[in-house]
DRENTORVEX-220220 format. One line per 3 residues: number of its first residue (from 0); their letters; for each residue y, x, z of N, C-alpha, C, O. Coordinates in steps of 0.001 Angstrom, whole numbers. Each point is the difference from the previous one (the first is absolute). Example, Ala and Ser with C-alpha at 12.3 -4.5 7.8 and 13.67 -1.06 7.14 Angstrom:
2
0> AS> -5690 13190 7800 1190 -890 0 1200 900 0 -19 1036 665 | 1069 -1386 -1385 1190 820 60 1090 -770 730 1108 509 169 $
***
This chain:
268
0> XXX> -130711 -34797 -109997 -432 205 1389 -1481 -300 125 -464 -1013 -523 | -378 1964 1278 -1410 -182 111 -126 -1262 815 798 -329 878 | -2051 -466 -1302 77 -1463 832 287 87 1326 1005 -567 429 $
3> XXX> -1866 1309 437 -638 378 915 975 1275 474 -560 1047 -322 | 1872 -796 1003 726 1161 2 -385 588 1274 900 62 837 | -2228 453 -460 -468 380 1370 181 1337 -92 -142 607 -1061 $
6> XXX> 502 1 2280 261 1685 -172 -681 862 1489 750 305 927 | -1657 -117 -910 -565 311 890 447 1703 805 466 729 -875 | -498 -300 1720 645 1347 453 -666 617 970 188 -386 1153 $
9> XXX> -1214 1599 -1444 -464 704 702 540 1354 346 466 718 -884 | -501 -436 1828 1020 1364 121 -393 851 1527 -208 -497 1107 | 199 1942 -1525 257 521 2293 1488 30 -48 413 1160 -13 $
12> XXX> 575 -2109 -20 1255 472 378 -110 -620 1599 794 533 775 | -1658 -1568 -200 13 -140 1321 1451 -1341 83 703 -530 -860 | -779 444 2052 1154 -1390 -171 705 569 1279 -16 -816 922 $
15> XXX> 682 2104 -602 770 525 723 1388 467 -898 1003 278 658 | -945 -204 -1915 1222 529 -802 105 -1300 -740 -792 -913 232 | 1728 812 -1096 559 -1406 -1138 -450 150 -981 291 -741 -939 $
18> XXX> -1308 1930 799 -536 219 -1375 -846 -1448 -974 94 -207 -1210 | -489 -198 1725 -896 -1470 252 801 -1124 -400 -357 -968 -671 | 1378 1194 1120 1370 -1504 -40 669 341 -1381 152 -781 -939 $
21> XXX> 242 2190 1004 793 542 -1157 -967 -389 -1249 598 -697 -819 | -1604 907 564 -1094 -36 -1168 457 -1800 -393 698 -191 -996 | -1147 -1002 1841 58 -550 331 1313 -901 -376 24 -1066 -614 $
24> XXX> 937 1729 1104 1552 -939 -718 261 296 -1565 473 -799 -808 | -1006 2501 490 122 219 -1615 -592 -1061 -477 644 -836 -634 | -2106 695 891 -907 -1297 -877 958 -966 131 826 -369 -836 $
27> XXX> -979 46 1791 1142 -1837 149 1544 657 -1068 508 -465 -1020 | -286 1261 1555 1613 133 -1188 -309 -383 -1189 709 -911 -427 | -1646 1347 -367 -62 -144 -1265 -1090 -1337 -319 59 -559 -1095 $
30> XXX> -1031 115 2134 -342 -1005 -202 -53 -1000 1472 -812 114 919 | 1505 -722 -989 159 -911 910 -1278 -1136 295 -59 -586 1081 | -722 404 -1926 -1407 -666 125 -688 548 105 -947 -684 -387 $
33> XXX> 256 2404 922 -693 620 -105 -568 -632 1357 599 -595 896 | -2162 972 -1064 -822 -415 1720 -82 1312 456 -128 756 -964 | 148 -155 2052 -24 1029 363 -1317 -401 1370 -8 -830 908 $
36> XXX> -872 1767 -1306 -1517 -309 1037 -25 2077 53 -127 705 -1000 | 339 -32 2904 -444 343 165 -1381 328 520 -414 -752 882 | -406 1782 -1286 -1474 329 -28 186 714 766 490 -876 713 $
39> XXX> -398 1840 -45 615 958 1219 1122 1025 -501 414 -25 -1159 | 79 992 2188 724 839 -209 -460 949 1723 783 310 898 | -1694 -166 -939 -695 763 321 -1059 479 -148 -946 -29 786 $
42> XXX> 1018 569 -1928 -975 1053 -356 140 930 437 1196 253 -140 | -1920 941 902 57 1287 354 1058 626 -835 73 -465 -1137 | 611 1240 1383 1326 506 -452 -820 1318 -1120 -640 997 334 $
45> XXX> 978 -1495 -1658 -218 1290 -818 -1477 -553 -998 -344 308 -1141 | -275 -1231 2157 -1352 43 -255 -32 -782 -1450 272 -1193 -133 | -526 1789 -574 -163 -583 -1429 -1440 -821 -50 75 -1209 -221 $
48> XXX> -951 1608 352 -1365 -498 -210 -190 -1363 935 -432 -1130 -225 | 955 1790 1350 287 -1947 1226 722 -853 -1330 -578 -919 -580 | 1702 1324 291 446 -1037 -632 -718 -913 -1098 -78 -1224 -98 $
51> XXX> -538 2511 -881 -631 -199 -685 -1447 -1156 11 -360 -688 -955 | -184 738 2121 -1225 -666 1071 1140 -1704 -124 -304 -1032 -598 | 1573 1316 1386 -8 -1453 322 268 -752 -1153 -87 -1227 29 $
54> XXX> 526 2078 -1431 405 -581 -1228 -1004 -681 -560 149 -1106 -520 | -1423 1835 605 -1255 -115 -521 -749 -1555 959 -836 -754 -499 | 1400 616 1865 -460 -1083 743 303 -1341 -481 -741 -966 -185 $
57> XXX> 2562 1190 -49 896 -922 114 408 -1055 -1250 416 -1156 75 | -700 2015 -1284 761 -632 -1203 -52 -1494 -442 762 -897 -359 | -2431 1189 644 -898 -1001 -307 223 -1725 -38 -181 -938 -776 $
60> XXX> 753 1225 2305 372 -1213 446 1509 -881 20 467 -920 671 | 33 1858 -1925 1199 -1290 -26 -202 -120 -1819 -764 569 -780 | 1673 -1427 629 -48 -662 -1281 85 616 -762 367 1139 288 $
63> XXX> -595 -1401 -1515 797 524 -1735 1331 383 370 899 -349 765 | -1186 1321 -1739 1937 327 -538 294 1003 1731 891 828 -193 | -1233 -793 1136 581 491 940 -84 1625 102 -998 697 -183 $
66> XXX> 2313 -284 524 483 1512 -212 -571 289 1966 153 -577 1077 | -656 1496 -1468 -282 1019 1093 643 948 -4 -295 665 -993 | 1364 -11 1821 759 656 -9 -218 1655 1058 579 -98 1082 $
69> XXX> -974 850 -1200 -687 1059 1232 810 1200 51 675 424 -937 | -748 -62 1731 1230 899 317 -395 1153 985 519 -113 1110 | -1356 1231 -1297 -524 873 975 399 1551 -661 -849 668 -591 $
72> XXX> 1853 -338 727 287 1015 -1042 790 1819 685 1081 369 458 | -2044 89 -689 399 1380 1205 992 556 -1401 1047 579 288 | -1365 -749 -1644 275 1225 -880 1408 -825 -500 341 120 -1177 $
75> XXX> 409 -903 2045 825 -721 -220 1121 571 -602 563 753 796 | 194 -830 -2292 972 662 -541 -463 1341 -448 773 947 -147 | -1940 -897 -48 -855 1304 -779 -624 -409 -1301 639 -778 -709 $
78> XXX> -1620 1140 375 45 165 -1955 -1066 -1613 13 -91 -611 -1065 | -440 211 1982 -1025 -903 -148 727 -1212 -404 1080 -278 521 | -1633 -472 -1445 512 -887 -814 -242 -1880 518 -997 -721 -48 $
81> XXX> 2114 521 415 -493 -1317 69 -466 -1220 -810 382 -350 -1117 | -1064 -78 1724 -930 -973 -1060 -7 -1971 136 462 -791 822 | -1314 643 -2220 595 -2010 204 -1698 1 -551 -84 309 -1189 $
84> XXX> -1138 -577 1810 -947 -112 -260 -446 -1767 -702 260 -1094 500 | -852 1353 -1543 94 -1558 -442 -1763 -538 163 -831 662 -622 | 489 -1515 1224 -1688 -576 -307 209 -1424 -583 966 -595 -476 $
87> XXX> -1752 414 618 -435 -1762 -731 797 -1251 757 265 -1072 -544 | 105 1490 2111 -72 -772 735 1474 430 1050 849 -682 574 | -1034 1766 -670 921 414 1148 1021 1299 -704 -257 554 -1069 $
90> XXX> 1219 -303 1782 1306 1078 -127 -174 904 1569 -330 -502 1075 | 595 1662 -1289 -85 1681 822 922 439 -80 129 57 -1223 | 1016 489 1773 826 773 111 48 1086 1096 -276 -393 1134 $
93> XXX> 543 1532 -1272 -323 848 656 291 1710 -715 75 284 -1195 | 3 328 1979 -91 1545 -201 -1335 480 -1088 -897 -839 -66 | 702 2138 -797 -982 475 -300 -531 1101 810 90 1227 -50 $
96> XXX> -772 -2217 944 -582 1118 1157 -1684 135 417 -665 772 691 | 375 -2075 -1588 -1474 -366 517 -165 -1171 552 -1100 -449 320 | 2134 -104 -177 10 -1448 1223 17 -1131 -1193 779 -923 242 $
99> XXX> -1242 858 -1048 -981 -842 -764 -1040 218 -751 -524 -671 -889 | 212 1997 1486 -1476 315 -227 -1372 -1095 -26 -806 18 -930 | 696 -949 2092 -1016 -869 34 8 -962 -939 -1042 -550 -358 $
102> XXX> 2685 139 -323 266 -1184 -645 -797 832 -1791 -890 -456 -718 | 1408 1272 625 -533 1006 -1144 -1541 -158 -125 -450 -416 -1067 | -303 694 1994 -1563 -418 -108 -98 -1428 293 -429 -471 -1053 $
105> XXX> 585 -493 1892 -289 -1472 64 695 -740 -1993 -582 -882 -631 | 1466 1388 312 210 -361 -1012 -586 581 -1647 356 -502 -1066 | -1085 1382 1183 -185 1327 -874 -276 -966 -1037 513 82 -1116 $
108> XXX> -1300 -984 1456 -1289 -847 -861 883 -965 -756 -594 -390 -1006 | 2107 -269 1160 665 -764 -53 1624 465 -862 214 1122 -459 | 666 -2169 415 1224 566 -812 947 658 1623 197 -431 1136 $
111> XXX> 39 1255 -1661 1105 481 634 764 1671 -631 -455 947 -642 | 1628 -1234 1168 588 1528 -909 1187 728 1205 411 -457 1066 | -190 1404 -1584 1045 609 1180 1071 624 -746 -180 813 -906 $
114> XXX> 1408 -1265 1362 1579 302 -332 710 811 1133 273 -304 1161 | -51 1531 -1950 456 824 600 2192 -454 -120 927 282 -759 | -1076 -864 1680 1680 -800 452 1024 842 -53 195 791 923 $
117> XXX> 748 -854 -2212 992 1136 -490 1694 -516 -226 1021 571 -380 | -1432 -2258 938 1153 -474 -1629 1427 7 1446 673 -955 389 | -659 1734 -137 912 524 1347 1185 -1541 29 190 -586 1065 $
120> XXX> 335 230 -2074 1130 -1205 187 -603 -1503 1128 644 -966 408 | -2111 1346 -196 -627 -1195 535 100 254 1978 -244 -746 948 | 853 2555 -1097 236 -41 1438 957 474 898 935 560 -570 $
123> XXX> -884 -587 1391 1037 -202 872 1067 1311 -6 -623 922 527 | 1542 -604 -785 1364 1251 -14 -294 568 1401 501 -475 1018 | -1507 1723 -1034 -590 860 682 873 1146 434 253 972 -711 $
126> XXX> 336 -1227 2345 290 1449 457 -359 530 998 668 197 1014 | -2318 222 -1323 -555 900 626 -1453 364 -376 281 77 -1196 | -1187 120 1211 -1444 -129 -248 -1038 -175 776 -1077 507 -315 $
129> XXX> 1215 -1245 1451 -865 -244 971 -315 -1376 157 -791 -433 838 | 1235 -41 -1411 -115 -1839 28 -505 -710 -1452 446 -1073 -404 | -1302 1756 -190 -346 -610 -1396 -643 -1569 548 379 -999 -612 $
132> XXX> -1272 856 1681 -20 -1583 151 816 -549 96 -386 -1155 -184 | 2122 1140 501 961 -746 -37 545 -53 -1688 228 -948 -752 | -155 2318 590 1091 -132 -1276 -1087 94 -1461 557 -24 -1097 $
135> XXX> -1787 108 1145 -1070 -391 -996 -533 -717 -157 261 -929 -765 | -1778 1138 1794 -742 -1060 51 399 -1347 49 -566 -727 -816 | 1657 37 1797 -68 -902 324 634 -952 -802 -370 -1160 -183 $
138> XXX> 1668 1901 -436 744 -515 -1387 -922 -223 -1167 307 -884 -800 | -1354 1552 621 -759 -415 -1198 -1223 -1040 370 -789 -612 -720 | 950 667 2015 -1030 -1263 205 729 -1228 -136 -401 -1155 -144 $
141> XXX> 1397 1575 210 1219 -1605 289 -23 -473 -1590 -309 -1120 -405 | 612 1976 -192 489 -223 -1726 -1371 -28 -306 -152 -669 -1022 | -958 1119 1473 -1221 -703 -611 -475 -1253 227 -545 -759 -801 $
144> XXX> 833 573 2143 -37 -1530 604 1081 -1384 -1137 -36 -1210 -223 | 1028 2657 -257 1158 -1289 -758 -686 -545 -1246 265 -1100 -485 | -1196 1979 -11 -909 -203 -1229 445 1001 -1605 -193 -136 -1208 $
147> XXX> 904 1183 2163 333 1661 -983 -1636 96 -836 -1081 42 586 | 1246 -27 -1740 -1415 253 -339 -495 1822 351 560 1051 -313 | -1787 -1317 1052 -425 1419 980 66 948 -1394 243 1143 389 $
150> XXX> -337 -1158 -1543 248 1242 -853 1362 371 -64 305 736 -938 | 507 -1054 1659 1515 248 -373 131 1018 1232 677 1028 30 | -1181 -1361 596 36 1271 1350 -412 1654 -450 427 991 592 $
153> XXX> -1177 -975 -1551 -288 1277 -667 -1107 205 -673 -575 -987 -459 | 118 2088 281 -1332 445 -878 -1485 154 777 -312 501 1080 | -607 -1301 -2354 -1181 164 904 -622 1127 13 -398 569 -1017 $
156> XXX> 235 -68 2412 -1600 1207 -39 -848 62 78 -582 -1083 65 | -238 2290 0 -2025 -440 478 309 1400 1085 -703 -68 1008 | 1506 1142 -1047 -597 869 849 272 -564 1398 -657 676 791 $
159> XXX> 1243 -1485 -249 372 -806 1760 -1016 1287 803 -925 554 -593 | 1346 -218 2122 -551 249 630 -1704 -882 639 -50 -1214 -197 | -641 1589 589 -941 -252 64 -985 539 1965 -545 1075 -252 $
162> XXX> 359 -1299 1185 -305 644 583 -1428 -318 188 -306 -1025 -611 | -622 1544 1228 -1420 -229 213 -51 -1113 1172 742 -42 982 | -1827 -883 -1321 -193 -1032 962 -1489 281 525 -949 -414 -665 $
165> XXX> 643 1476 2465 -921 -33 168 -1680 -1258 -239 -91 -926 806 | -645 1025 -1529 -942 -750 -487 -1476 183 841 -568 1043 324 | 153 -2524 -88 -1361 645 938 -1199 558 -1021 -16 102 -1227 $
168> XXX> -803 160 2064 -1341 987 -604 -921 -981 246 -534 45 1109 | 244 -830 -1782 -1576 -813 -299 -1021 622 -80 70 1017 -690 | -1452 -1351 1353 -1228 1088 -205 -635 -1951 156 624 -1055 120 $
171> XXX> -2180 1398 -208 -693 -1100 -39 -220 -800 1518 -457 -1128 179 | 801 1824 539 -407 -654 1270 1910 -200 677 600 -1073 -65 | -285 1742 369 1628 527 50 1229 192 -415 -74 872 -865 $
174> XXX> 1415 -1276 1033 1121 480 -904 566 591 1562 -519 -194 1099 | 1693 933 -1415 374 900 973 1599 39 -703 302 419 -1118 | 672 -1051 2261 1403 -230 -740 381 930 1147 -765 668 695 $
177> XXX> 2729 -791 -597 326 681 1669 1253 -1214 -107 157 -822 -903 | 537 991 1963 854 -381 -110 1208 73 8 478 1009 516 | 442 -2036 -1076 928 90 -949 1438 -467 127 974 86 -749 $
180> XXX> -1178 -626 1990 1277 -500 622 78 -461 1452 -1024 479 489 | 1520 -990 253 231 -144 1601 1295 -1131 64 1189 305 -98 | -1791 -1827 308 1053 -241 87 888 -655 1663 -410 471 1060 $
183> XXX> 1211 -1198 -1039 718 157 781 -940 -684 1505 330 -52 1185 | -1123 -232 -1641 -903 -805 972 -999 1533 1038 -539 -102 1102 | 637 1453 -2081 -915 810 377 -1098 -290 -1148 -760 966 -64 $
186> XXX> 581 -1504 -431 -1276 -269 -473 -67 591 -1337 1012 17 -701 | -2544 655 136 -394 1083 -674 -515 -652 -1065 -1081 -587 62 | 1959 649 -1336 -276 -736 -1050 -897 1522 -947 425 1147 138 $
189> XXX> -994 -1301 -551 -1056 697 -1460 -106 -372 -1012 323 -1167 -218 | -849 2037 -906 92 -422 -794 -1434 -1084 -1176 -104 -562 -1090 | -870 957 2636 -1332 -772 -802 646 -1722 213 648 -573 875 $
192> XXX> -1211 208 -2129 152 -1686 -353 -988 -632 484 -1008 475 524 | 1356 -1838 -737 -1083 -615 -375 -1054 -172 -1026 -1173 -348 139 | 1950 718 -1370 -322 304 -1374 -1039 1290 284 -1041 1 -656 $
195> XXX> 1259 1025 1543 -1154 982 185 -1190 -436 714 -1102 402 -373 | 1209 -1098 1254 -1222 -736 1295 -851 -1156 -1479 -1220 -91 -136 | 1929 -404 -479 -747 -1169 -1080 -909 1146 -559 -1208 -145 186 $
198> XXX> 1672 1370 -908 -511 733 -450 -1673 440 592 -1105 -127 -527 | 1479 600 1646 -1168 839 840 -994 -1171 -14 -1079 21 -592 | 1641 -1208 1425 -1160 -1036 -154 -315 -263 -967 -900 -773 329 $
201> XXX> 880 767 -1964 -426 -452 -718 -1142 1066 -211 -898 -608 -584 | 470 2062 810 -1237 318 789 -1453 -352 318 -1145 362 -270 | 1996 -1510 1188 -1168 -804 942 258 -1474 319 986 -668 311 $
204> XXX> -2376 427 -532 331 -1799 885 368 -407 911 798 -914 208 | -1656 1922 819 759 -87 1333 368 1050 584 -723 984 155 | 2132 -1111 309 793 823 904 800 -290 851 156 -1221 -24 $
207> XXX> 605 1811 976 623 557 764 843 1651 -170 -369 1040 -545 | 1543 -1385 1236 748 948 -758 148 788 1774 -325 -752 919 | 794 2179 -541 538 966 722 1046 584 -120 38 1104 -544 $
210> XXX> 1196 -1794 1088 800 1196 -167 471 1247 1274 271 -217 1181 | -295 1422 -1853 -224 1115 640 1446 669 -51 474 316 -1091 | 102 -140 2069 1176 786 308 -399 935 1085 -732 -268 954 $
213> XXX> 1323 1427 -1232 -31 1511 1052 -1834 132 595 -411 289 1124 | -363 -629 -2376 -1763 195 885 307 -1271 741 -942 203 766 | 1422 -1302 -338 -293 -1139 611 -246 -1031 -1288 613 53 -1067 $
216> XXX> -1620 -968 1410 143 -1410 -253 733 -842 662 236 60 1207 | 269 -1124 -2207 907 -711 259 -104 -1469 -317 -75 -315 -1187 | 63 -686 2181 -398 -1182 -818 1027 -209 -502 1140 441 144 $
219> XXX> -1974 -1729 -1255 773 -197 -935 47 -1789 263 -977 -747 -14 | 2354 382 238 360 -1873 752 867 -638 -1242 657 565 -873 | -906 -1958 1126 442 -570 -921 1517 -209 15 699 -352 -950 $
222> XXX> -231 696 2487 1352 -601 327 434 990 1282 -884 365 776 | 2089 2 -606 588 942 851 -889 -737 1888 -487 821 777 | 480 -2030 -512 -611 192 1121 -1022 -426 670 -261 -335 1156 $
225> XXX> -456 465 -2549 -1706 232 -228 -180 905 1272 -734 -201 967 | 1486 1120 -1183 -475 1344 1305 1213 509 260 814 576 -722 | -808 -1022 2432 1134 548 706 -569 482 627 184 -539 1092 $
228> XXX> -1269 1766 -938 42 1339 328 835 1040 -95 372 154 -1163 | 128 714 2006 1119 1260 -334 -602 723 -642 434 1144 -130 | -1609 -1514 -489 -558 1006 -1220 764 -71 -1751 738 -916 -363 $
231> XXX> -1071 1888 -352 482 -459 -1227 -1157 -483 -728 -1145 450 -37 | 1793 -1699 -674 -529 -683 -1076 -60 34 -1204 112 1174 -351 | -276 -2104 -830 431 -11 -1206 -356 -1528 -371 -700 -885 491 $
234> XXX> 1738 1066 -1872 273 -1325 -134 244 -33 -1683 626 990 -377 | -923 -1746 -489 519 -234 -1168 1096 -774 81 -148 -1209 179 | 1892 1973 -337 732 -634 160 597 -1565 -1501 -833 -746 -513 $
237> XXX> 1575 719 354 697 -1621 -340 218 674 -1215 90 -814 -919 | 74 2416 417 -102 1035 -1133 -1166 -261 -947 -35 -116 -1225 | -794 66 2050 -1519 267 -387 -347 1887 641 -781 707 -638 $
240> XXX> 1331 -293 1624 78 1514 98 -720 -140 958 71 -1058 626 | -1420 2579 -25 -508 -448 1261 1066 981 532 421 995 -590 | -49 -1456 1833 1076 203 1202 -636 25 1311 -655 -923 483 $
243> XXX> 944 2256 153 -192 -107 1398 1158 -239 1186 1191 275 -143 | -1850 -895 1448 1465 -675 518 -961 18 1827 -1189 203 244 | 1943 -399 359 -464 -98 1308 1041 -1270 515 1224 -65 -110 $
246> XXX> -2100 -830 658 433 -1330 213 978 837 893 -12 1039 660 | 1433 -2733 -1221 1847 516 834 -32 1424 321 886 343 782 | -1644 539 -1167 922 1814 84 -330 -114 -1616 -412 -786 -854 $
249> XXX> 1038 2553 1110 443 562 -1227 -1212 1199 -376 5 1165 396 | -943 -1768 -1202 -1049 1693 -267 659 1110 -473 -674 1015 -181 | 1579 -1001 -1 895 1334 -591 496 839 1339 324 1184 94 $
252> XXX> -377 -2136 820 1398 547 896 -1560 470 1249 -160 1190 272 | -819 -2272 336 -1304 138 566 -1133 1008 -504 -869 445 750 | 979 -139 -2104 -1279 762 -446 339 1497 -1188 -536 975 -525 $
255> XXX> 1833 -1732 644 728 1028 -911 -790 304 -1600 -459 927 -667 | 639 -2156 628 -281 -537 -1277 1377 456 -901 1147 -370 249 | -1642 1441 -1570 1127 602 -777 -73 -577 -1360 -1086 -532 -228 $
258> XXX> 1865 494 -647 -367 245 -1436 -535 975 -322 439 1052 466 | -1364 -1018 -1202 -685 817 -692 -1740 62 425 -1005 396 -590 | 1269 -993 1888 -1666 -159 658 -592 -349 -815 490 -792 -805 $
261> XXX> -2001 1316 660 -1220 -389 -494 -359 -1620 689 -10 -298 1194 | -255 -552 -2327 -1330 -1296 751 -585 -96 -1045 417 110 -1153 | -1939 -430 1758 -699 -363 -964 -647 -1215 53 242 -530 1084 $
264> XXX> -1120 -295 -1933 -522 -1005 -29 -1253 87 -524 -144 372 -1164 | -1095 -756 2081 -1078 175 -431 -555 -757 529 336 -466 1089 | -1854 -13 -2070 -448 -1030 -1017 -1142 -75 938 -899 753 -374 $
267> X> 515 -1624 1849 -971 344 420 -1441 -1383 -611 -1176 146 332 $
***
């Protein structure tokens, strides 16, 4: 049994059906000490790349040995192969859909390998094909949690799905990200870092930074109510991501703030 038997569960099944509970009693059936820590189960329905975003947020912060378990799967009971992703530190389970795409680059540099999950006796007596998070995923997170050594689950691959992770455009004065998610607050997460703003300033001695959404400037506060103007702001959120937000509203819902918007950051 892994020291540490944490099983984490991201999913859009939403908490209106038993899909959530059902996942949930399989783990406990087969391991009765398992920790079970949901991360949401609302992800936009379908949305692979959301998921992918909060996987890439979330992992980080729990211990060794802990299985992340994700579950966003449209091509459900179709040819895409499910997978037991292994790193240095942490366990992935999930569909081959792309929804450990980010873990694939944050780890590239490091050990990790990917098992394409075959050894069918490890899961659940399946009658139907719409529930692989009940009668797959969740059984092999349990028996991985029991301390099944992860090569017994099946054979390793290199081809895994892969999807593109929009990347900002650095110039010497400027990087220019959009953004990349919306979360429940309204608020407009992107994809420029902090790791990009260190960049630009290293430039110059002295600066000041602009951030520019839709041809507006936008200040930039240290803390949500720095500025309670009904204007929009920005903010380097608790990520390190710059984020725009309009104090207690929602910039998504007020300015119609989308994914995919252009912001930029420039180096004044």
């Amino acid at each position: 049994m892994l020291e540490s038997p944490i099983i984490t569960l991201t999913t859009d099944f939403g908490l209106k059906d038993p899909f959530v509970g059902l996942m949930k009693g399989v783990i406990l059936a087969i391991n009765t000490d398992a920790k079970i820590i949901d991360i949401t189960h609302n992800i936009q329905r379908h949305n692979i790349f959301e998921a992918s975003q909060v996987m890439s947020m979330s992992y980080r912060y729990f211990p060794p040995t802990t299985i992340h378990l994700a579950v966003v799967d449209p091509e459900v009971g179709g040819q895409r192969r499910p997978l037991l992703v292994i790193t240095e530190d942490h366990y992935f389970i999930g569909p081959d859909n792309g929804i450990f795409s980010p873990i694939f680059e944050e780890c590239r540099s490091n050990f990790f390998k990917v098992i394409n999950i075959s050894s069918s006796h490890y899961f659940r007596p399946m009658s139907g094909s719409t529930f692989h998070g009940r009668d797959i995923f969740a059984p092999v997170a349990a028996w991985l949690s029991k301390g099944v050594d992860s090569h017994k689950f099946g054979q390793e691959i290199d081809d895994y799905v892969k999807i593109p992770s929009p990347q900002p455009a650095l110039s010497n004065h400027s990087v220019t990200g959009e953004i990349v998610s919306i979360d429940n607050f309204g608020n407009a997460i992107s994809n420029i870092k902090r790791d990009d703003l260190a960049k630009l300033a290293s430039f110059e001695s002295e600066y000041n930074f602009r951030v520019v959404y839709n041809n507006k400037d936008l200040p930039l506060v240290n803390y949500y109510a720095e500025n309670k103007s009904p204007g929009l702001s920005s903010i380097i959120n608790s990520f390190g991501h710059i984020e725009l937000f309009v104090y207690r509203e929602s910039a998504a819902d007020k300015f119609n703030v989308r994914i995919g918007d252009s912001v930029t950051v420039t180096l004044v």
